[in-house]
C-alpha positions in Angstrom: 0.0 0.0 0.0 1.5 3.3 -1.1 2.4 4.9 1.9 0.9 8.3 1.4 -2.5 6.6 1.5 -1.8 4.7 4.2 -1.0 7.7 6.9 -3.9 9.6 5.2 -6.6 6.7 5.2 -5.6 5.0 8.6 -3.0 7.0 10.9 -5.5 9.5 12.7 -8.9 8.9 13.7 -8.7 12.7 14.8 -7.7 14.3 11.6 -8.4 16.6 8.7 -7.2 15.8 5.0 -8.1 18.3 2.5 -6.9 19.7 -0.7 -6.4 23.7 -1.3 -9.2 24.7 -4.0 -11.4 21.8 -3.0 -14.6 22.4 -0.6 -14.5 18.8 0.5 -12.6 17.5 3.2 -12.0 13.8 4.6 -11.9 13.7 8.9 -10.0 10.6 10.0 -9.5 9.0 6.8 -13.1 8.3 6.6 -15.8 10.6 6.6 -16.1 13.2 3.9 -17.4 16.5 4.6 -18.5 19.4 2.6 -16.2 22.8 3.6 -18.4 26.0 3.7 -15.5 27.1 1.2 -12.8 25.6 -0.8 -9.2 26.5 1.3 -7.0 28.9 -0.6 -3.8 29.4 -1.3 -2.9 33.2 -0.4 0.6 33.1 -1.7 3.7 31.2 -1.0 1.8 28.1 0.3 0.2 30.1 2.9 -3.1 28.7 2.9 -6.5 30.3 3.7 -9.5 27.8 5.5 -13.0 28.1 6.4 -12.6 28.6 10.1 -15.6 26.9 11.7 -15.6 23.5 9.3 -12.1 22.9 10.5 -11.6 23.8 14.4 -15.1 22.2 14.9 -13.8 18.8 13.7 -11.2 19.3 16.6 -14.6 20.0 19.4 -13.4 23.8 19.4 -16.1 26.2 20.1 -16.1 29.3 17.5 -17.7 33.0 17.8 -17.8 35.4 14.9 -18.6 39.4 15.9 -19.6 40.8 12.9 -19.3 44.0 14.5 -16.0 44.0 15.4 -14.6 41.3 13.3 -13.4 39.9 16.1 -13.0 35.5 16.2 -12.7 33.8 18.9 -11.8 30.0 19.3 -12.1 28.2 22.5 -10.5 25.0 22.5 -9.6 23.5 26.2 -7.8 26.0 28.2 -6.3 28.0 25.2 -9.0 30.9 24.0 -7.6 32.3 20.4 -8.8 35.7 19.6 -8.2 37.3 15.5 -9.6 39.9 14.1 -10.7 39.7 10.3 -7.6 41.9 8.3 -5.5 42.5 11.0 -2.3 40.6 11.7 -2.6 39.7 15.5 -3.3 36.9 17.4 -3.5 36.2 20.9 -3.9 33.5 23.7 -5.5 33.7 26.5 -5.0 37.4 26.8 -1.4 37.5 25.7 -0.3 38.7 22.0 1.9 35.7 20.8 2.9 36.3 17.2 1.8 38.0 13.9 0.7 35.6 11.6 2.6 35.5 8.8 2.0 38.5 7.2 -1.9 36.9 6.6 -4.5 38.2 8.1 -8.0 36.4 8.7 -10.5 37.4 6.5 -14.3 37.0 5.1 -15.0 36.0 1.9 -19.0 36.1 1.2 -19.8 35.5 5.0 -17.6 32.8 5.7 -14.6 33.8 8.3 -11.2 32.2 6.7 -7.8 31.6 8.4 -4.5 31.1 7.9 -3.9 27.6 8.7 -1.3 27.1 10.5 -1.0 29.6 13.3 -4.8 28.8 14.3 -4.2 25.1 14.4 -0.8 24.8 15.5 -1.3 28.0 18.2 -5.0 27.7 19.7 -5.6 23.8 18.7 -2.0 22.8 19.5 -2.2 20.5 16.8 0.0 19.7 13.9 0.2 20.7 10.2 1.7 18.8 7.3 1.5 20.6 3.8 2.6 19.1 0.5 2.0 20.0 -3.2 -1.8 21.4 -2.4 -2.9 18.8 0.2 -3.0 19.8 3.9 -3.0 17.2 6.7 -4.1 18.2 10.2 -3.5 15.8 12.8 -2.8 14.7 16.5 0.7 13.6 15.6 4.0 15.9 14.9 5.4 12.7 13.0 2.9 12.1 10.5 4.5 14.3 7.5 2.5 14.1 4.1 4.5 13.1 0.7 4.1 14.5 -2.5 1.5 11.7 -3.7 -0.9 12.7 -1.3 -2.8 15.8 -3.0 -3.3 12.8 -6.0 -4.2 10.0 -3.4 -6.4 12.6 -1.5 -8.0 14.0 -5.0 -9.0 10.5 -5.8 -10.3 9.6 -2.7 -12.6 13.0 -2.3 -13.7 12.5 -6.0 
């Protein structure tokens, strides 16, 4: 079995696979789900998601002031709070980082994120990205090959 689709099909039961530019995603190698939005790439691989399809998986609680723009993410102890097009992003209280020159934004109603800093900061979980296919999981070791985004295509087809 190509090991690609081995780590993506079987390694996590608490996991998100997803492809940038695709609204569907598979959650722990099994069950597909439908993304309010397809993820985009912003630029140099930094890549954009639909907030509330992904940290939910995960049994995070998310809050969207329209008003202010303001998100919040509660997940455990850690509460995350961004504000849609500004660069910020703290933890419980405490500014930690800028992310990445990216800030959150909303696209037709639907708050988007950059990846990384939300799932690796607030969810304390890990992200693998290779050639377009992103792999959220559990495990720091699980890294994702090059013939996932085609395994991962195939399988969300």
């Amino acid at each position: 079995m190509n090991k690609d689709k081995k780590d993506l099909m079987n390694y996590d039961s608490n996991s998100v696979a997803f492809i940038v530019g695709t609204a569907k995603a598979l959650i722990g190698g099994k069950k597909q789900i439908v993304l309010e939005k397809a993820p985009k790439e912003a630029y140099a691989d930094k890549t954009l998601v639909p907030l509330s399809a992904i940290v939910q998986v995960f049994g995070a609680k998310v809050k969207y002031d329209s008003d202010s723009k303001q998100i919040t993410i509660r997940y455990g102890k850690n509460v995350g709070v961004l504000t849609a097009d500004n660069p910020l992003i703290s933890i419980n209280g405490n500014i930690i980082r800028q992310i990445d020159y990216m800030n959150p934004i909303v696209d037709d109603g639907v708050v988007m994120v950059p990846v990384r800093p939300v799932v690796e900061l607030i969810l304390g979980k890990y992200v693998s990205y290779s050639s377009g296919a992103v792999y959220i999981s559990n495990d720091p070791f699980v890294q994702i090959g090059q013939g996932t985004a085609h395994v991962l295509g195939r399988v969300l087809e």
